[in-house]
C-alpha positions as CSV (number, residue, x, y, z in Angstrom):
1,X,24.1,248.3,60.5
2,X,27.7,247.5,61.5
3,X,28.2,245.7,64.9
4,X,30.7,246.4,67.1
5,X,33.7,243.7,66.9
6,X,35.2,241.8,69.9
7,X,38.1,244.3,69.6
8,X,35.6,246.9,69.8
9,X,34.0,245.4,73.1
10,X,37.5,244.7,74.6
11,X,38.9,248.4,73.6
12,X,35.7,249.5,75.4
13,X,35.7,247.3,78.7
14,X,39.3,248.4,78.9
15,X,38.3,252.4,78.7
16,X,35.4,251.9,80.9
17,X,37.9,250.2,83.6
18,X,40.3,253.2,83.2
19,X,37.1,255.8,83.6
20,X,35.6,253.6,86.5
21,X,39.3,254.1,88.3
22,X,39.2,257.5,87.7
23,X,35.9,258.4,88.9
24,X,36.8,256.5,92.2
25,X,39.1,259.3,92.9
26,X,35.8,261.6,93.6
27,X,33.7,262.3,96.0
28,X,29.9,260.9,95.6
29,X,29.1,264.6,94.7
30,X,31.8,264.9,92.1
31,X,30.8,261.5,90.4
32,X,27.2,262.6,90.3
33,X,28.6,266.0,88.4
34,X,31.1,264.4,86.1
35,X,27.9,261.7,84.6
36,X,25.6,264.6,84.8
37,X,28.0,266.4,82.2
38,X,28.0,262.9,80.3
39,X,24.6,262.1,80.1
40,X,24.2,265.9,79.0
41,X,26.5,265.4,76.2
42,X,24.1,262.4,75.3
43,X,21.4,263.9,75.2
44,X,22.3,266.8,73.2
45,X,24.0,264.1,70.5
46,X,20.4,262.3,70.2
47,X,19.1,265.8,69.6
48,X,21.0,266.3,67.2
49,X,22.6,269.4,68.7
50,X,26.0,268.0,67.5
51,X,27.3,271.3,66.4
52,X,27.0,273.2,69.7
53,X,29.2,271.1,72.1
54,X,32.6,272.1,71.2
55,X,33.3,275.6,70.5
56,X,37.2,277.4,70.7
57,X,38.5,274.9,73.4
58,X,35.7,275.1,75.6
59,X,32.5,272.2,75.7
60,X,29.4,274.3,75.7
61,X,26.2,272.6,76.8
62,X,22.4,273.6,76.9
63,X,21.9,274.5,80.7
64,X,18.2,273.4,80.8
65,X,19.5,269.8,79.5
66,X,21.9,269.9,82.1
67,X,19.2,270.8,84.8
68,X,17.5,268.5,84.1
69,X,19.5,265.6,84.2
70,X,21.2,266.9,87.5
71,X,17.1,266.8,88.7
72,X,16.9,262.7,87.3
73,X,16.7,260.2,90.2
74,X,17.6,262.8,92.9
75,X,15.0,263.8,95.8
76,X,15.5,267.7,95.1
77,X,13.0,268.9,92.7
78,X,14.4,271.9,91.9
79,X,18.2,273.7,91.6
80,X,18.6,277.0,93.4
81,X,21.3,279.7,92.3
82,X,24.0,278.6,95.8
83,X,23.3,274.9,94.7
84,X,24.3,275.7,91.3
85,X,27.4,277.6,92.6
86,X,28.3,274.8,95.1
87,X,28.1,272.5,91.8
88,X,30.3,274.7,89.8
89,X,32.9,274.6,92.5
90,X,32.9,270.6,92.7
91,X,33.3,270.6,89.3
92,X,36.7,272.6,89.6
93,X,37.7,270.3,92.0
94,X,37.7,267.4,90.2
95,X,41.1,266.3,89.7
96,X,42.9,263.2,89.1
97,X,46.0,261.6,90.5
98,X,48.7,259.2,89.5
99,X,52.0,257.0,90.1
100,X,54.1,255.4,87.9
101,X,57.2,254.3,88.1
102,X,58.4,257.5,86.7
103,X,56.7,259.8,88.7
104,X,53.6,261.1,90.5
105,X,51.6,263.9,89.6
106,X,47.9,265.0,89.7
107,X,45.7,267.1,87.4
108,X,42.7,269.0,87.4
109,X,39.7,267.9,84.8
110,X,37.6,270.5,84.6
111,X,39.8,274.1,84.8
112,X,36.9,276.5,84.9
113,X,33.0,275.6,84.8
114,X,30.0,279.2,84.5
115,X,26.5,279.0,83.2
116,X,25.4,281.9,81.4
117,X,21.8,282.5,82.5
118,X,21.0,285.1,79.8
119,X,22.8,282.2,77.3
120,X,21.4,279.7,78.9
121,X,24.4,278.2,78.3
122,X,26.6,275.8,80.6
123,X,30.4,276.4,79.8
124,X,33.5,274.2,80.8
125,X,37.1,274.5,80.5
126,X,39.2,271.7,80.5
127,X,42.7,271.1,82.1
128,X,45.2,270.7,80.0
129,X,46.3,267.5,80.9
130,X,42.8,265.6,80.7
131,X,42.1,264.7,76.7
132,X,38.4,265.8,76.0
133,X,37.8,262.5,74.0
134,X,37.8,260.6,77.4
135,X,34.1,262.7,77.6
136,X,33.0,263.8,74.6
137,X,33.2,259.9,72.1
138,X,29.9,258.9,74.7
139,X,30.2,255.7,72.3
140,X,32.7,254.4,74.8
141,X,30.3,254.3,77.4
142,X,26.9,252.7,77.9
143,X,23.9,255.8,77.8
144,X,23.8,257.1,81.6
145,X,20.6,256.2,83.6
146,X,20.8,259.3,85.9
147,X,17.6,258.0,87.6
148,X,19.1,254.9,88.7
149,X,22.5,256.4,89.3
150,X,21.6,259.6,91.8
151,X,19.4,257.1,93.8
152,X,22.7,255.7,95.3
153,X,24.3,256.8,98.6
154,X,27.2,253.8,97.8
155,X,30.1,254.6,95.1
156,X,30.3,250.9,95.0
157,X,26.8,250.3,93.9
158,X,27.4,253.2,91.4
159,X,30.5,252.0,90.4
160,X,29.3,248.4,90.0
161,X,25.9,249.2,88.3
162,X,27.8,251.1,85.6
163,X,30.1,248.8,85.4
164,X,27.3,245.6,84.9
165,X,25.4,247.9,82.6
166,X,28.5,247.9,80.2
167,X,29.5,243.9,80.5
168,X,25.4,244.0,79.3
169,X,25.4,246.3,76.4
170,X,22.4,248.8,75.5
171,X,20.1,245.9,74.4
172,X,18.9,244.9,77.9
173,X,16.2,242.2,75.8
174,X,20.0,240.8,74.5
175,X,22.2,240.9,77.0
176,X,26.2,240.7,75.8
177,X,26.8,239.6,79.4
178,X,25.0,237.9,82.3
179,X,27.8,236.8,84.7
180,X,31.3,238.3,85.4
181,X,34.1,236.1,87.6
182,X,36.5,238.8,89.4
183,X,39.9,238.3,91.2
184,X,39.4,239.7,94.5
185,X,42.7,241.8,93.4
186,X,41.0,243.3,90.3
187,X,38.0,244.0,92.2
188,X,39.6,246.3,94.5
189,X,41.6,248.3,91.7
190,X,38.3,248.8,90.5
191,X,37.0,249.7,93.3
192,X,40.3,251.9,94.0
193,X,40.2,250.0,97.6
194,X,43.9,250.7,98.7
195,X,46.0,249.6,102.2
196,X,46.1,253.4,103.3
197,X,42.6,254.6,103.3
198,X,40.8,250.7,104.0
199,X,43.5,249.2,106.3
200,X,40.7,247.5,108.1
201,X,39.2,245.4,105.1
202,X,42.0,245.8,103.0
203,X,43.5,242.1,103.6
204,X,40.6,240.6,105.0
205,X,38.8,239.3,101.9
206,X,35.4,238.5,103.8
207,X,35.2,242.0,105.2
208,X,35.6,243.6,102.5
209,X,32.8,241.7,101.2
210,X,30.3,242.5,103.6
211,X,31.5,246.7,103.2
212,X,31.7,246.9,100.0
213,X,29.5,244.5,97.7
214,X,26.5,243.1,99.9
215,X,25.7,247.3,100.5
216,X,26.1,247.9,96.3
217,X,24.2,244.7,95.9
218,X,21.3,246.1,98.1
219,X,21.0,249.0,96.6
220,X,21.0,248.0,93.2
221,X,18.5,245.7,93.1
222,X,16.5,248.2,95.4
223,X,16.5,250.7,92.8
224,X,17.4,249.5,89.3
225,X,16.0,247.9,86.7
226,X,18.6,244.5,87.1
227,X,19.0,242.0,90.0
228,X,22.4,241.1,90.7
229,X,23.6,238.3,92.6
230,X,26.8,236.8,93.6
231,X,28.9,234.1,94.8
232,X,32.0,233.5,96.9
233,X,35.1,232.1,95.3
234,X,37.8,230.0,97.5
235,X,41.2,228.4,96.9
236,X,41.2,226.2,100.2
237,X,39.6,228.4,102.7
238,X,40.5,231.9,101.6
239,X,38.1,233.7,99.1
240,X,40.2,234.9,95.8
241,X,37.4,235.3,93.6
242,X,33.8,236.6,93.5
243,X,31.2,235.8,90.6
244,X,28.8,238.1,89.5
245,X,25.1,237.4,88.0
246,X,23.5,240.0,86.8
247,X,19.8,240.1,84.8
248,X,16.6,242.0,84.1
249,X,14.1,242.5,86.5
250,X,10.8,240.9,84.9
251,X,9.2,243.6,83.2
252,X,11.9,246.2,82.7
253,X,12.4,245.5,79.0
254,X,9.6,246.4,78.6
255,X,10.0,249.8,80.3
256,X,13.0,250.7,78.9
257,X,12.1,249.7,76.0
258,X,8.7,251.9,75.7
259,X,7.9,252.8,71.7
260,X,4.7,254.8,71.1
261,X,3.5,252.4,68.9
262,X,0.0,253.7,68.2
263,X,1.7,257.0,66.8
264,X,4.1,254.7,65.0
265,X,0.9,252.6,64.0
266,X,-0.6,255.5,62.4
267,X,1.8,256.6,60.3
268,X,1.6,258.5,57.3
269,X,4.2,259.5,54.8
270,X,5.0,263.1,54.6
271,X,5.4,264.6,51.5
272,X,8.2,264.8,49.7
273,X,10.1,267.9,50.0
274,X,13.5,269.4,48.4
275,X,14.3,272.5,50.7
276,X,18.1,273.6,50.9
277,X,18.8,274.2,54.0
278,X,22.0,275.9,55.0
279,X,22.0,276.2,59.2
280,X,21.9,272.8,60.4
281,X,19.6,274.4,63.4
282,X,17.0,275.5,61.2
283,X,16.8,272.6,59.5
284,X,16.3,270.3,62.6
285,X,13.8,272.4,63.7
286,X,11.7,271.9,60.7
287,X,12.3,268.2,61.3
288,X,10.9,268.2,64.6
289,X,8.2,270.4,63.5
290,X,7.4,267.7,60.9
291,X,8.6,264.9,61.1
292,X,7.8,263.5,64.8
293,X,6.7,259.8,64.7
294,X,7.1,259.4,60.7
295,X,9.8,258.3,58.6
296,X,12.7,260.1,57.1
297,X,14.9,258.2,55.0
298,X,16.4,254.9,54.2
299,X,20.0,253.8,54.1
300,X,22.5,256.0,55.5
301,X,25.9,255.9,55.5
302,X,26.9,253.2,57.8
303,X,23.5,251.4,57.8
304,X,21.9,248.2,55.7
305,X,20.4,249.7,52.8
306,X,16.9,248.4,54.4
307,X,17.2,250.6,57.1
308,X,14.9,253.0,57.8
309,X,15.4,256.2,59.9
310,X,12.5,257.8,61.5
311,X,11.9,260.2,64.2
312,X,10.0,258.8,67.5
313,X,7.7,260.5,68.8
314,X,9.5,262.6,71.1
315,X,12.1,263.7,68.7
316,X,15.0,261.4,68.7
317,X,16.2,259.6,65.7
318,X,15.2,255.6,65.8
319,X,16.5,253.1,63.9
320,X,13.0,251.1,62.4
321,X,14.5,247.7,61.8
322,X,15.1,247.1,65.4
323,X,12.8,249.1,66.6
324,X,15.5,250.8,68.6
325,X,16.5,254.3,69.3
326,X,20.2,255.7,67.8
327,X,23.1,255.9,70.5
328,X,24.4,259.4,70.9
329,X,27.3,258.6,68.5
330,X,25.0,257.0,65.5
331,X,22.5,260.4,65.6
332,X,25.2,262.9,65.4
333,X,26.5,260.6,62.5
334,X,22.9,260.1,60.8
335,X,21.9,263.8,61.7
336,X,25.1,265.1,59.6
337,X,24.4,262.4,56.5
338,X,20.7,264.0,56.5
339,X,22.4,267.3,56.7
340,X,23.9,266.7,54.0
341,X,21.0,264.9,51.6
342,X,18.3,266.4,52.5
343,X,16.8,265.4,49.1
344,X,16.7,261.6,50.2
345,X,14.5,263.0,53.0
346,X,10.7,261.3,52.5
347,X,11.9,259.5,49.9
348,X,11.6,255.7,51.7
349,X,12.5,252.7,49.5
350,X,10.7,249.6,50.7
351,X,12.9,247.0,52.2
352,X,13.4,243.4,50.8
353,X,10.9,241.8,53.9
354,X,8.3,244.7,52.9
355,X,8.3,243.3,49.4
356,X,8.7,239.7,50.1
357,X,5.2,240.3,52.2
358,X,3.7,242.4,49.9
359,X,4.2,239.3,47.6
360,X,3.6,236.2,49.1
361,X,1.2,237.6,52.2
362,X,-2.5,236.2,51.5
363,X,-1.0,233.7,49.2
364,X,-1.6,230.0,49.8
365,X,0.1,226.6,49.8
366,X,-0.3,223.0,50.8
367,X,1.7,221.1,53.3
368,X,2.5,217.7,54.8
369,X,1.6,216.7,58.2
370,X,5.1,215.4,60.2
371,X,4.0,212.0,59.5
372,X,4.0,212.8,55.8
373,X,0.7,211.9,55.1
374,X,-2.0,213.9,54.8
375,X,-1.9,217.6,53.1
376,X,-3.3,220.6,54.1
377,X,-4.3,224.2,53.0
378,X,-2.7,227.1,54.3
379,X,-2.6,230.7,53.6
380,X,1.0,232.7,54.5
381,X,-0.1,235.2,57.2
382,X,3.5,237.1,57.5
383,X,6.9,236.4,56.5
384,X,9.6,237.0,59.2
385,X,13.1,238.0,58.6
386,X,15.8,235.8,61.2
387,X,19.1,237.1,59.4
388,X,20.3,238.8,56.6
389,X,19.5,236.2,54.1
390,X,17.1,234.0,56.4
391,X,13.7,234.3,56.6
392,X,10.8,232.4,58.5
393,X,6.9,232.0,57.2
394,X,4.1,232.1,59.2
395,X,0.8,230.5,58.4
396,X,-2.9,230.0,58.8
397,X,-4.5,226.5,58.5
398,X,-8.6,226.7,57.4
399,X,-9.4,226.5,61.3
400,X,-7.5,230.2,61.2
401,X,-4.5,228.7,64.3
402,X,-1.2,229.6,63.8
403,X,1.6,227.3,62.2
404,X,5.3,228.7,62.9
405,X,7.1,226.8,59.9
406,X,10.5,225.6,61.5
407,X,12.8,225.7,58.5
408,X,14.6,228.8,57.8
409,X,13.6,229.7,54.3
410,X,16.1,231.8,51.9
411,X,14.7,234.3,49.1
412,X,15.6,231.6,46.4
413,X,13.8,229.2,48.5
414,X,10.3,231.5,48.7
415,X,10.6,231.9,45.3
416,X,10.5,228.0,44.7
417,X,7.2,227.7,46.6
418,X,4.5,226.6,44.9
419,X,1.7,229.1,45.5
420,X,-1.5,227.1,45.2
């Protein structure tokens, strides 16, 4: 699988800084609107409804997705019709404005916004001036966490917590980023804090402090799943810069990170099959129908050839190698390649470590204490891959305890073992 470069992440953390100073122009309301329409755009990537987005100008989105995800993290259990309508007219009123040296202008984002009940169908119009692939590439943004995000009554903390969220990546086991340093000057562009409408913390650096970050730090690590701390910054006595920390709370890797592993466990392989299918929604249906928790192919364009696509339980696309479910932008890309081969569907190669185990596992061989004395038997228990060409054995002395072998072991180098 490709990784992003550092131009990538740059590119990104420069798009996000742009959005985040957008989305400061809005009301709470209108920011909760404009990532509900995100994360619905998400979600209907990773469900492979790709092809239903964009039609003649407009973005069309599934309406019971975007219920849903209005619904996440909020105290209201349930949208009634004048809720909808007063959400449709926030959305209209979205607009953004701007100064340069030029001139100053504003514009609106989203022209005209209707749901369809009989459709079931959520249509928006954009203005002209706002280019859709600031919303619709979701690859520029970190997923959404709707339930995190709606439990804020700050735009700081919501601002801020999407903002850590990015510096962090989508791995939160692997962080990109722990910490963050911030001039007090970038902080408030970010923060769109201005000399007009915050005259009373606007020059007063410790002030602005106590309005805007210890309430976002509060709420945060009230209701997300990272703890963020910080630190004051001064040059002499006046504070210029503030340093960010920002971690996992014990425990929620493991809960964002849930995989249905006895389903995955008791996996199967489906048949092979050579259907042609010509609508892409009638062959994702008989995916899902299928499919769920089982592999589907290996290799797809973009991806190691050891990769193996399957579908997780509850129906999105996961990538088996890390154990990791597909960003929006990687399922619309792998749904379209199995689109397009459906023969390869079923048809799973083994990958190199499969094979390497299949060979070695059970097989056993003599080592040297540290000293380099004595010898002992042990049988290889599993064989571990560390990088692309690394590997790393594991073993089982006579009394059955574990022995982690510290030397990082190539194929060439397996192959000179000498099996007992």
């Amino acid at each position: 699988m490709a990784f992003p470069t550092l131009t990538d992440n740059i590119l990104k953390h420069n798009d996000y800084i742009k959005m985040i100073q957008i989305k400061k122009q809005m009301s709470l309301q209108q920011q909760r609107i404009f990532d509900t329409v995100l994360a619905t755009v998400q979600e209907m990537k990773k469900q492979g409804l790709v092809h239903e987005i964009v039609q003649e100008g407009e973005m069309v989105l599934d309406y019971d997705i975007f219920r849903r995800q209005m619904l996440q993290g909020s105290k209201t259990k349930k949208i009634n019709r004048k809720e909808l309508q007063e959400a449709m007219e926030t959305m209209v009123d979205i607009k953004f404005s701007y100064a340069t040296e030029d001139e100053v202008g504003a514009f609106v984002i989203f022209q005209k916004a209707r749901v369809n009940f009989e459709q079931n169908k959520l249509y928006i119009t954009f203005g002209k001036d706002f280019r859709t692939d600031n919303l619709l590439p979701s690859a520029n943004y970190t997923s959404l966490s709707l339930t995190y995000l709606n439990s804020f009554s700050s735009q700081y903390a919501r601002a801020l917590y999407q903002y850590f969220k990015m510096l962090m990546g989508k791995d939160i086991a692997r962080p990109f980023r722990k910490d963050i340093v911030m001039e007090i000057e970038f902080y408030k562009k970010l923060m769109g804090i201005n000399p007009q409408q915050h005259k009373d913390y606007y020059k007063n650096n410790a002030i602005l402090i106590k309005r805007t970050v210890e309430p976002a730090v509060d709420q945060i690590n009230t209701n997300t799943n990272i703890t963020v701390t910080y630190e004051k910054i001064k040059v002499g006595k006046e504070i210029k810069k503030i340093k960010f920390y920002f971690v996992p709370k014990e425990g929620a890797i493991v809960n964002d990170e849930i995989i249905d592993a006895e389903e995955i466990k008791g996996y199967t392989s489906p048949p092979l099959f050579s259907p042609n299918f010509t609508v892409f929604k009638d062959f994702r249906k008989w995916l899902l129908d299928n499919f769920k928790g089982k592999k589907l192919a290996s290799g797809p364009d973009g991806f190691h050839e050891e990769v193996v696509i399957s579908l997780s339980p509850i129906g999105y696309l996961r990538n088996d190698l890390s154990g990791k479910d597909l960003d929006p932008d990687e399922a619309q890309s792998v749904w379209e390649w199995l689109f397009a081969n459906q023969d390869k569907i079923g048809n799973i190669q083994k990958s190199k470590l499969e094979q390497l185990n299949q060979q070695y596992c059970g097989s056993k061989i003599e080592i040297r204490s540290k000293d380099g004395g004595q010898t002992k038997l042990c049988k290889i228990e599993q064989i571990v891959r560390e990088s692309s060409e690394h590997y790393k054995i594991i073993l089982l002395d006579e009394s059955g305890f574990e022995i982690e072998v510290p030397t990082l072991l190539t194929e060439e180098d397996l192959q000179k073992m000498k099996i007992v």
